[in-house]
PQR file of N, CA, C, O and H, with PARSE charges and radii, in Angstrom:
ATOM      1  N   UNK A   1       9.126  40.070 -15.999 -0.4000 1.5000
ATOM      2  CA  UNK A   1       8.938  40.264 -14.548 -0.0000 2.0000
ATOM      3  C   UNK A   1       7.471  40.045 -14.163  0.5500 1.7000
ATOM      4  O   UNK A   1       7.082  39.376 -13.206 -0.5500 1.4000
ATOM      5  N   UNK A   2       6.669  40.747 -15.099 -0.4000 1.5000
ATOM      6  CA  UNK A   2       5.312  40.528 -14.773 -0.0000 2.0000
ATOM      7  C   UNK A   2       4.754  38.992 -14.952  0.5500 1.7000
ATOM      8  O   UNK A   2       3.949  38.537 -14.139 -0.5500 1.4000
ATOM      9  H   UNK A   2       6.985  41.291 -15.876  0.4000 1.0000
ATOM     10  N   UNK A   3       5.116  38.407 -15.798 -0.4000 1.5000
ATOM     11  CA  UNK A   3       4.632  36.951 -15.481 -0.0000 2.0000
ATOM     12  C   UNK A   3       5.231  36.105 -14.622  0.5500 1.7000
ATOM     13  O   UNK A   3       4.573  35.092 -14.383 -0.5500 1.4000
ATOM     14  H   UNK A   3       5.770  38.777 -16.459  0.4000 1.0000
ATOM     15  N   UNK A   4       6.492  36.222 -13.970 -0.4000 1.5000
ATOM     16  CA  UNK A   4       6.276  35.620 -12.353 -0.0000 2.0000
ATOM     17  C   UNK A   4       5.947  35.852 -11.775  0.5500 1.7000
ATOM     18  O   UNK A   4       5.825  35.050 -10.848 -0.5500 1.4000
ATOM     19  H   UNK A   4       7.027  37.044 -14.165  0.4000 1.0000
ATOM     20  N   UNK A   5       5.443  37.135 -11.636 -0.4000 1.5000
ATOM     21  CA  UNK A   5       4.563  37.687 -10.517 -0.0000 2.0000
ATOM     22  C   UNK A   5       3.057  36.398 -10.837  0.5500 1.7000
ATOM     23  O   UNK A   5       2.571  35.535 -10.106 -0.5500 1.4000
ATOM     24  H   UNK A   5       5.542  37.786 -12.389  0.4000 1.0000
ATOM     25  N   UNK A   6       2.821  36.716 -11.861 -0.4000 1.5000
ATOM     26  CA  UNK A   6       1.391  36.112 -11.938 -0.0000 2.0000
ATOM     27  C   UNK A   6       1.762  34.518 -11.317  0.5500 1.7000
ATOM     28  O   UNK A   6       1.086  33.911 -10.486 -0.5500 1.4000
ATOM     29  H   UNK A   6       3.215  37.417 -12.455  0.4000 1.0000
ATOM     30  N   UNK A   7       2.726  34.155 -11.815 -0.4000 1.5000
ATOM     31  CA  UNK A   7       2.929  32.561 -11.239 -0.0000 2.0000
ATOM     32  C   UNK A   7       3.230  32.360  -9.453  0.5500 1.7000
ATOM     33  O   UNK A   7       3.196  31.389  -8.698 -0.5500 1.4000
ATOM     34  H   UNK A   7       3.275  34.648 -12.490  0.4000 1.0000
ATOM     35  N   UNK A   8       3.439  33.383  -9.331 -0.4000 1.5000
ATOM     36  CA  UNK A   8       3.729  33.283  -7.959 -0.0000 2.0000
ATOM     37  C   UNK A   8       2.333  33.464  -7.039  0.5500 1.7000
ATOM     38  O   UNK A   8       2.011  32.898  -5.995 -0.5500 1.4000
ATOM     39  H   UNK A   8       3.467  34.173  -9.945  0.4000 1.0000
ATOM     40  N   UNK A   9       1.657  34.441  -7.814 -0.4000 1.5000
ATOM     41  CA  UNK A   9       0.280  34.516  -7.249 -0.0000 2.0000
ATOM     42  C   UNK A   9      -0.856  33.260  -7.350  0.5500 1.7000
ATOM     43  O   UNK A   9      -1.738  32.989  -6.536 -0.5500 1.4000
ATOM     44  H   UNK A   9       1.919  34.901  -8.662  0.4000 1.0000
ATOM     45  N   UNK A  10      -0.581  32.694  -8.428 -0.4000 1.5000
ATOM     46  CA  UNK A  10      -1.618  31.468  -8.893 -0.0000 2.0000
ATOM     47  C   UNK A  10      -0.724  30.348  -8.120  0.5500 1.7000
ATOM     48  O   UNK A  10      -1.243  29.232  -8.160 -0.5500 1.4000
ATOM     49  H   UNK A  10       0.136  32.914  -9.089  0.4000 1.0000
ATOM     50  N   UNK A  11       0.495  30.420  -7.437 -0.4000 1.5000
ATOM     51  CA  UNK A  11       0.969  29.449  -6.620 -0.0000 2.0000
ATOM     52  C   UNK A  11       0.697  29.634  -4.994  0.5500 1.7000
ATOM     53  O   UNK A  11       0.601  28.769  -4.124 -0.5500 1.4000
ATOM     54  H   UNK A  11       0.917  31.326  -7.405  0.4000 1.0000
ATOM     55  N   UNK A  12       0.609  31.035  -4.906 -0.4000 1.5000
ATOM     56  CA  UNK A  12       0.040  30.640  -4.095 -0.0000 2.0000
ATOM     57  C   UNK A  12      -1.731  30.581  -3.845  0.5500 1.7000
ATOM     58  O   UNK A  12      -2.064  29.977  -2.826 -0.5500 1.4000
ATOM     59  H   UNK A  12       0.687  31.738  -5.614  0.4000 1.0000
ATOM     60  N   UNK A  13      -2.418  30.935  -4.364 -0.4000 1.5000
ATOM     61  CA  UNK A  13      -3.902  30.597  -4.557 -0.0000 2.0000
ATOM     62  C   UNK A  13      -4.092  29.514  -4.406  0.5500 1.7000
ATOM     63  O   UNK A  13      -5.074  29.203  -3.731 -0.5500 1.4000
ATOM     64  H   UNK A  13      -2.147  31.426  -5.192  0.4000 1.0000
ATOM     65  N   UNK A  14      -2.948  28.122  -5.159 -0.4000 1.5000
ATOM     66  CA  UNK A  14      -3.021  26.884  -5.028 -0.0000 2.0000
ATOM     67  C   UNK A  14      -2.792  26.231  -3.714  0.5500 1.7000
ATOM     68  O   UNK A  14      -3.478  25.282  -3.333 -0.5500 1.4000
ATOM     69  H   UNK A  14      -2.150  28.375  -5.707  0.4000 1.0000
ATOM     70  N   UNK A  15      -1.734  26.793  -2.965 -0.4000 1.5000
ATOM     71  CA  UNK A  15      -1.085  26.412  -1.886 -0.0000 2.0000
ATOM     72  C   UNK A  15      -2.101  26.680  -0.680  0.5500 1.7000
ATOM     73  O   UNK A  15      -2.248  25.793   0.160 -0.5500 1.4000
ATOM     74  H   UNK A  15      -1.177  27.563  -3.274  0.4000 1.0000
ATOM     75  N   UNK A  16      -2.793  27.859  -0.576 -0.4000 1.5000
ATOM     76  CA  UNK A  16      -3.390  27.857   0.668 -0.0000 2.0000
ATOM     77  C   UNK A  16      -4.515  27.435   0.914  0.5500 1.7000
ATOM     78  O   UNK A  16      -4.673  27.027   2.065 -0.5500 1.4000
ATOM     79  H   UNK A  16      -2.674  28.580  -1.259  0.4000 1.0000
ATOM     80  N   UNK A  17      -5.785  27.361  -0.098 -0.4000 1.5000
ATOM     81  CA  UNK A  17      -6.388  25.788   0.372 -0.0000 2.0000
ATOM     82  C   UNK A  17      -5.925  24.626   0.849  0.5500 1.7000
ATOM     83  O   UNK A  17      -6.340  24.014   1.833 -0.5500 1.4000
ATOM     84  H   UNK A  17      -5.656  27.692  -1.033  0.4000 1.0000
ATOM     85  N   UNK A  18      -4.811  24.261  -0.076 -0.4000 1.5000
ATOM     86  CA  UNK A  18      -4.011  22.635   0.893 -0.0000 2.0000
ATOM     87  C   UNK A  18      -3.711  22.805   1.728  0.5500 1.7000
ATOM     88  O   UNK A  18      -3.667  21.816   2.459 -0.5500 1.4000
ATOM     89  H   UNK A  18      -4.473  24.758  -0.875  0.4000 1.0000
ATOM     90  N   UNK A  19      -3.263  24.137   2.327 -0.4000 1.5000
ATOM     91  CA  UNK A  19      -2.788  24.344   3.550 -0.0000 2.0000
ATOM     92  C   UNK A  19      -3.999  24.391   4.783  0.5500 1.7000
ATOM     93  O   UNK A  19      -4.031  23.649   5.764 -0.5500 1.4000
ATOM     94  H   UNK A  19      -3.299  24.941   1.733  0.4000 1.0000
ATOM     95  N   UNK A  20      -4.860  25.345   4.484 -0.4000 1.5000
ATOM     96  CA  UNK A  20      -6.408  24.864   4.826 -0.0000 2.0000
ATOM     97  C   UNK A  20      -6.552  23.813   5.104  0.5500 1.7000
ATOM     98  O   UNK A  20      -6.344  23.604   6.299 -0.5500 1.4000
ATOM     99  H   UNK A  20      -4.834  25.948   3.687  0.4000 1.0000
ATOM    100  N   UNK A  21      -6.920  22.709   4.349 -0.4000 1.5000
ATOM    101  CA  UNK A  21      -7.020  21.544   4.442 -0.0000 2.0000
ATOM    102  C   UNK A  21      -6.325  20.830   5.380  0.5500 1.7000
ATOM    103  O   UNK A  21      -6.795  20.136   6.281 -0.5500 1.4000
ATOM    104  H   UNK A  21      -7.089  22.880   3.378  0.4000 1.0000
ATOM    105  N   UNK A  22      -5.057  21.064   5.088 -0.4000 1.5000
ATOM    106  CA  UNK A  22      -4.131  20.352   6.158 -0.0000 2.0000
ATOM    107  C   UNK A  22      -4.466  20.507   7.479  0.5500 1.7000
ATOM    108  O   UNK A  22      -4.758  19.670   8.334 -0.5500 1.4000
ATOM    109  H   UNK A  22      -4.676  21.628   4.356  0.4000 1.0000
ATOM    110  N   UNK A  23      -4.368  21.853   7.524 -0.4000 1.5000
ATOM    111  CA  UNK A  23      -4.810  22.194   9.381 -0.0000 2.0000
ATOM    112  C   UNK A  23      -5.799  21.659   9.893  0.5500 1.7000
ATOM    113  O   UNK A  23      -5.823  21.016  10.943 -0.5500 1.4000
ATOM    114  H   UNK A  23      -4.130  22.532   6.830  0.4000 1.0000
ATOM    115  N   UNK A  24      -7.280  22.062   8.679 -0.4000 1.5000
ATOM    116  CA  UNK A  24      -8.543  21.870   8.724 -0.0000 2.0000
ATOM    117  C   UNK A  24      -8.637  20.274   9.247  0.5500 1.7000
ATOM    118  O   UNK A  24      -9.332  19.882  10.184 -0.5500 1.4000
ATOM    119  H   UNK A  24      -7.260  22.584   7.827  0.4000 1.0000
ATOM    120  N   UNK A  25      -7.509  19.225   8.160 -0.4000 1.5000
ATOM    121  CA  UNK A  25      -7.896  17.731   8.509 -0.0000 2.0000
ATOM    122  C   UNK A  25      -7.174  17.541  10.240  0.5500 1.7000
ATOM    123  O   UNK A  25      -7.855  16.870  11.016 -0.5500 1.4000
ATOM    124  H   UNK A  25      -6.944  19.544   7.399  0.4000 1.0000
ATOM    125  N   UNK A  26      -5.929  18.094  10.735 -0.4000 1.5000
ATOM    126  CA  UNK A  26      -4.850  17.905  12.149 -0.0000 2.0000
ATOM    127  C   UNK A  26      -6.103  18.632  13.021  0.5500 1.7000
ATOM    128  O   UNK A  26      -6.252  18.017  14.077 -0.5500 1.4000
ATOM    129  H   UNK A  26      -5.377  18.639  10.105  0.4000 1.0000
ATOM    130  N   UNK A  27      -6.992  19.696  12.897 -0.4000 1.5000
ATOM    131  CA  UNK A  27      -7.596  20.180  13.991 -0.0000 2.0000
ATOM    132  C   UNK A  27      -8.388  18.899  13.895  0.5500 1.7000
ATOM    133  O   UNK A  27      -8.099  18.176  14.848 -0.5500 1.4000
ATOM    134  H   UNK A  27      -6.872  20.196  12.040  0.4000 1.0000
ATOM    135  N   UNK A  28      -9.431  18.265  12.957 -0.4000 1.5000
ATOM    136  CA  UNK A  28     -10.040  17.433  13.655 -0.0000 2.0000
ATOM    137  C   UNK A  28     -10.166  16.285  14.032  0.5500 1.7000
ATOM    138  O   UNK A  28     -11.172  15.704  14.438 -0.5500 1.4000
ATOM    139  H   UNK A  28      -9.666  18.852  12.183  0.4000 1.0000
ATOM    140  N   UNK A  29      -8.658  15.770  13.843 -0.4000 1.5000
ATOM    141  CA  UNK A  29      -7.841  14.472  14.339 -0.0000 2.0000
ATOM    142  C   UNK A  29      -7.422  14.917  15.785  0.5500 1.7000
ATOM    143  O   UNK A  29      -7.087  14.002  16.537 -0.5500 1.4000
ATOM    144  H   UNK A  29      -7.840  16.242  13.513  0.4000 1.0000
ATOM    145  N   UNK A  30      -7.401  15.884  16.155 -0.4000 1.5000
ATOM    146  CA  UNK A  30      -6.507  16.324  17.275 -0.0000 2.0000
ATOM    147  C   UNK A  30      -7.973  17.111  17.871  0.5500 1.7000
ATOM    148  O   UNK A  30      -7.629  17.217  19.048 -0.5500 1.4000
ATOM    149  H   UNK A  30      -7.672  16.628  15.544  0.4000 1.0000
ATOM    150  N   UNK A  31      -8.846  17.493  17.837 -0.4000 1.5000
ATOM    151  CA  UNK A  31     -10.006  17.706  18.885 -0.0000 2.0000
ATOM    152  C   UNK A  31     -10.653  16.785  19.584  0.5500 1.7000
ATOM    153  O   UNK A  31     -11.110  16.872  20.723 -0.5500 1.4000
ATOM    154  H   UNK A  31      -9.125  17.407  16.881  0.4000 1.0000
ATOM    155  N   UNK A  32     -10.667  15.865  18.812 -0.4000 1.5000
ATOM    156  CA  UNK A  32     -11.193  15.018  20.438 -0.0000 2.0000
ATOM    157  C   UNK A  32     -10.520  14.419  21.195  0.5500 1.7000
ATOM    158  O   UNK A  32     -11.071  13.802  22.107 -0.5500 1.4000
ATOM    159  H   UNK A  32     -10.295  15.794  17.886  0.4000 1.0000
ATOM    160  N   UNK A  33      -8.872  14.409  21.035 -0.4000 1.5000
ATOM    161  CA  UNK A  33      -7.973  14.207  22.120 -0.0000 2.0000
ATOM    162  C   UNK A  33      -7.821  14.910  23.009  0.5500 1.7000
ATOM    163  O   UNK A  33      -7.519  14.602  24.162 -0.5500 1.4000
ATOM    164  H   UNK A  33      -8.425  14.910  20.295  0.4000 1.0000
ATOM    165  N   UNK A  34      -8.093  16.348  22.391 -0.4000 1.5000
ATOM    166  CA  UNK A  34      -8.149  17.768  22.915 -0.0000 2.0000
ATOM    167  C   UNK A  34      -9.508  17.317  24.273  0.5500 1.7000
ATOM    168  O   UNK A  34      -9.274  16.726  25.328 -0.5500 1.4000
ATOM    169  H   UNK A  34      -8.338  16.598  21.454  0.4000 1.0000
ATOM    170  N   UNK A  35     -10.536  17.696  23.910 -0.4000 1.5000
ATOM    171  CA  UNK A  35     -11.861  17.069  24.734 -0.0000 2.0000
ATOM    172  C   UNK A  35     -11.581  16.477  25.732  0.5500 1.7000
ATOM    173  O   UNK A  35     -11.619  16.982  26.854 -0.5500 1.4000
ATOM    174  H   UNK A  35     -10.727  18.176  23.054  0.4000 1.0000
ATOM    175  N   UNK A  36     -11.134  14.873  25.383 -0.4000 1.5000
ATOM    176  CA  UNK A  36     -10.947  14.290  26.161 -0.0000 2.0000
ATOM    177  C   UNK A  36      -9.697  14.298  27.400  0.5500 1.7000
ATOM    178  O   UNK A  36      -9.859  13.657  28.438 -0.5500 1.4000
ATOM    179  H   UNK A  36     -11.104  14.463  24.472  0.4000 1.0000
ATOM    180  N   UNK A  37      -8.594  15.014  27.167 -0.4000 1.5000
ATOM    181  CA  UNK A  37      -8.020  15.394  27.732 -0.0000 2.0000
ATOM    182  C   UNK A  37      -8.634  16.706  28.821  0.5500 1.7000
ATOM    183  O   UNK A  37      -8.508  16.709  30.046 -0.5500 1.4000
ATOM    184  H   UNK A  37      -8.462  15.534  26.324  0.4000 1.0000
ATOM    185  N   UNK A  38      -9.144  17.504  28.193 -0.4000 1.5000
ATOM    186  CA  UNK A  38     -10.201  18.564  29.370 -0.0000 2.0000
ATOM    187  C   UNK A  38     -11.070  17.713  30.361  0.5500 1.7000
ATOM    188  O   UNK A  38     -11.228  18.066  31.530 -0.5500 1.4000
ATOM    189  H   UNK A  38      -9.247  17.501  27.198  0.4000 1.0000
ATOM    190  N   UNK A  39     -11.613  16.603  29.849 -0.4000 1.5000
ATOM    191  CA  UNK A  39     -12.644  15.851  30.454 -0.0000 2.0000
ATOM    192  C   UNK A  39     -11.909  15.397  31.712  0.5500 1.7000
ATOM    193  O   UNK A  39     -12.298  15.460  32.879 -0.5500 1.4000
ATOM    194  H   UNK A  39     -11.485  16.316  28.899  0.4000 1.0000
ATOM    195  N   UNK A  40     -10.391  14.772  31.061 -0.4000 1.5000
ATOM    196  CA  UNK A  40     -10.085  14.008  32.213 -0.0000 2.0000
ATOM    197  C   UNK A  40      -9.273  15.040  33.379  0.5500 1.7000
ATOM    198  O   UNK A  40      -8.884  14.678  34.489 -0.5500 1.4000
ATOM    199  H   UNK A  40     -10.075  14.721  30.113  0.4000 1.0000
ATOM    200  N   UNK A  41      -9.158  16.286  32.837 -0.4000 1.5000
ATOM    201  CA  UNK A  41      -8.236  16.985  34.167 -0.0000 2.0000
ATOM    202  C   UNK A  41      -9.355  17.719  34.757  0.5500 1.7000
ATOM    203  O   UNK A  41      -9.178  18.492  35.698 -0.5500 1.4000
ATOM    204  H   UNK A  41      -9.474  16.580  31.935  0.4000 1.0000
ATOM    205  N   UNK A  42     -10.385  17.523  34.288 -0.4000 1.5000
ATOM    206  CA  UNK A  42     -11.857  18.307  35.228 -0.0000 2.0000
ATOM    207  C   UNK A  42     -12.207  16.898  36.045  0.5500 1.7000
ATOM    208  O   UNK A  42     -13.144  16.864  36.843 -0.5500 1.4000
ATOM    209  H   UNK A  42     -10.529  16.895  33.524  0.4000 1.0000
TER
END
């Protein structure tokens, strides 16, 4: 029992940097559409 626990923990340790990442890379593909979209309804 105790060593899936550990695998489950070192899976996710792995998982939420990429997940990080992921967002991290969509926020800054998607901010300056963001911007520019404010720009144009001001």
């Amino acid at each position: 029992m105790t060593d899936s626990h550990v695998e489950q923990g070192v899976e996710v340790i792995g998982v939420v940097p990429s997940i990080l990442m992921v967002v991290g890379g969509l926020a800054i593909a998607i901010l300056p559409a963001i911007v520019q979209v404010v720009i144009l309804m001001k």
